[in-house]
Legacy VTK file of the C-alpha trace (Angstrom):
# vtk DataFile Version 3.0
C-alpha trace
ASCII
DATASET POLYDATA
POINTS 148 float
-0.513 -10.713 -16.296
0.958 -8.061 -18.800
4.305 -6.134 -18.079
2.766 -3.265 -17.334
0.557 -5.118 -14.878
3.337 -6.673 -13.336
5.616 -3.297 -12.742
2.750 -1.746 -10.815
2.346 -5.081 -8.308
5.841 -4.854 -7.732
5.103 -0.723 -7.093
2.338 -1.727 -4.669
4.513 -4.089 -3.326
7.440 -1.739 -2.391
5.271 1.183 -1.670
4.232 -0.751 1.011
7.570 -1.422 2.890
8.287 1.986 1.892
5.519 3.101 4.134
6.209 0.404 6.637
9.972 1.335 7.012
8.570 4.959 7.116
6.070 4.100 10.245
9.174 2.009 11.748
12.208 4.402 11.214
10.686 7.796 10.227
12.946 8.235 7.125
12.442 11.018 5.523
10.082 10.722 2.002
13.343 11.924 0.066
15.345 9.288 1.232
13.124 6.640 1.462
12.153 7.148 -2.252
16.069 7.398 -2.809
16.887 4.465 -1.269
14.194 2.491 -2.916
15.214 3.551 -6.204
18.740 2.896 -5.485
19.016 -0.132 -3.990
15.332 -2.366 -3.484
13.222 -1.523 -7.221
14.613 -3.868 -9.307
17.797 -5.219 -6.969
18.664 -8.495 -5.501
19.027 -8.576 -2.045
19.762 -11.772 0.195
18.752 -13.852 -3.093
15.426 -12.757 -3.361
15.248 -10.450 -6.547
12.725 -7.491 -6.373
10.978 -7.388 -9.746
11.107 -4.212 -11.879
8.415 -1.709 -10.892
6.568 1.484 -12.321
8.752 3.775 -10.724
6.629 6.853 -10.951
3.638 4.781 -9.960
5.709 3.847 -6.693
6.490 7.650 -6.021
3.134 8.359 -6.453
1.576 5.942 -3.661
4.451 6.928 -1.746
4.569 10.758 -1.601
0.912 10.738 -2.045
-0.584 8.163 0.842
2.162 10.181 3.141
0.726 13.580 2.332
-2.777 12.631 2.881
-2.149 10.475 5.771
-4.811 12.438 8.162
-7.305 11.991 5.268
-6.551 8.324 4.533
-5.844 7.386 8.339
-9.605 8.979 8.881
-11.077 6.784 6.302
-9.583 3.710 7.812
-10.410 4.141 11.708
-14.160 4.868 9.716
-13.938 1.530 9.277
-12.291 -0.483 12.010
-15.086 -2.357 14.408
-15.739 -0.527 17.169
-13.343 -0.293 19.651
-10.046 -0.654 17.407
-7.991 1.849 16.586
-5.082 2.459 13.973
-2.637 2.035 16.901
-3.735 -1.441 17.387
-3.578 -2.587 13.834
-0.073 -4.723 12.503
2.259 -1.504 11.015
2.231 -4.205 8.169
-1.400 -3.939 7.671
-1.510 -0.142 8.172
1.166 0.191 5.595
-1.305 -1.873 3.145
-4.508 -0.273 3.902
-2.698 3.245 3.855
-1.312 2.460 0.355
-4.577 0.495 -0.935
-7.199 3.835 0.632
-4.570 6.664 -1.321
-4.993 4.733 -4.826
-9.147 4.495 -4.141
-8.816 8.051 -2.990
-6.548 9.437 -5.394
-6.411 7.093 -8.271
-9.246 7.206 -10.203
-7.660 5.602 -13.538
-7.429 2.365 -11.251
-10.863 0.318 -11.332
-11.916 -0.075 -7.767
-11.870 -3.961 -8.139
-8.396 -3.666 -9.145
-6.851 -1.989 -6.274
-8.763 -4.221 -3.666
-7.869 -7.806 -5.496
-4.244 -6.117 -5.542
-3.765 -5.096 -1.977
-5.057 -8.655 -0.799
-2.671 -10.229 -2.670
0.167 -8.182 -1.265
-1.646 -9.123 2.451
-1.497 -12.721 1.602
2.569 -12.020 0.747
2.927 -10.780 4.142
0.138 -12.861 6.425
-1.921 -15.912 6.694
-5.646 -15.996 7.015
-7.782 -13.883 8.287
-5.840 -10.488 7.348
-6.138 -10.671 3.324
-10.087 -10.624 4.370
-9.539 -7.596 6.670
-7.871 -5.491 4.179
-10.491 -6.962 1.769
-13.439 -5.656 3.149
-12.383 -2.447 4.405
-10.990 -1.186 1.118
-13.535 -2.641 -0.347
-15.680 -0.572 1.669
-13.479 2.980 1.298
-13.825 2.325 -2.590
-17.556 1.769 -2.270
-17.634 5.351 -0.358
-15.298 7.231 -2.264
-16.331 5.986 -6.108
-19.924 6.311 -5.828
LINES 1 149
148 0 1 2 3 4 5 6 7 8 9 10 11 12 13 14 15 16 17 18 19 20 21 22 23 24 25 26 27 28 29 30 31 32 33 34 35 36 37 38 39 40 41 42 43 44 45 46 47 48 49 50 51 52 53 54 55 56 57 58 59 60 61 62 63 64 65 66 67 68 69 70 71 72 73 74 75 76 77 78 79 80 81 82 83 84 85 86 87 88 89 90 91 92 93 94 95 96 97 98 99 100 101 102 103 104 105 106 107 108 109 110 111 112 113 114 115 116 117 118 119 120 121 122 123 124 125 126 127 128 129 130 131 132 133 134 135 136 137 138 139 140 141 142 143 144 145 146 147
C-alpha cells in the first residue's frame, strides 16, 4: 500500500471514532475535529501509535457524513432487513456505515470497490465475524444505488 493510501486508512479510521465519540458524547464538529488534530492523528496514546492521516480527507468524512446525516441515515435504514432500525445497530457499526455511505455519496474520486474493501477492513479492526459482512453488503449495496 502507497503513502498516500495509507494516510487515508488511517483518515477512515479516525473519522470513524470521530463519529462514534460524536454519537456517544455529542461534541461539537469544531472540537471534535480539534481534538483529533491535536491530540489522536498522528499521536501515541497508551502505546498504540495512530498512523499519520490525510488530514483534509478526515475533515471531509467528518464535517461531511455529519451534515448529511438525514440523507446518509435514510440510505442505511433503506437497507437494514426488515424490522431493524438504526437505533438497534452497534454505534460502532453506525459510525462505519455513516462514514463508508458519505464517501459513496459524496466521493466520487473514490472507486466504489475501494470504499467498501476499506470500511470492512476498519469493521474487522473493531469486530469479529459476521459484522465486516454486514457493512459489506450494505455499502456495497448504497454504492450500487448511488453510482449507477
Amino acid at each position: 500500500m502507497n503513502k498516500r493510501a495509507q494516510s487515508r486508512s488511517a483518515a477512515r479510521l479516525a473519522a470513524v471514532q470521530a463519529l462514534y465519540q460524536h454519537e456517544m458524547e455529542g461534541t461539537p464538529v469544531a472540537q471534535l475535529i480539534h481534538e483529533f488534530h491535536q491530540h489522536r492523528i498522528g499521536a501515541t496514546i497508551e502505546d498504540a501509535e495512530y498512523a499519520d492521516a490525510d488530514v483534509a480527507f478526515f475533515d471531509d468524512i467528518v464535517k461531511g457524513a455529519l451534515a448529511r446525516a438525514r440523507e446518509i441515515d435514510a440510505a442505511i435504514t433503506a437497507r437494514l432487513a426488515s424490522g431493524w432500525t438504526m437505533e438497534r445497530l452497534d454505534r460502532t457499526m453506525k459510525a462505519i456505515l455513516r462514514a463508508g455511505a458519505y464517501e459513496l455519496l459524496a466521493r466520487s474520486d473514490v472507486p466504489v470497490g475501494a470504499v467498501v474493501s476499506e470500511y470492512v477492513e476498519v469493521a474487522k479492526a473493531f469486530f469479529d465475524g459476521r459484522e465486516a459482512g454486514f457493512a459489506n453488503g450494505l455499502l456495497d449495496a448504497i454504492g450500487k444505488d448511488v453510482r449507477k
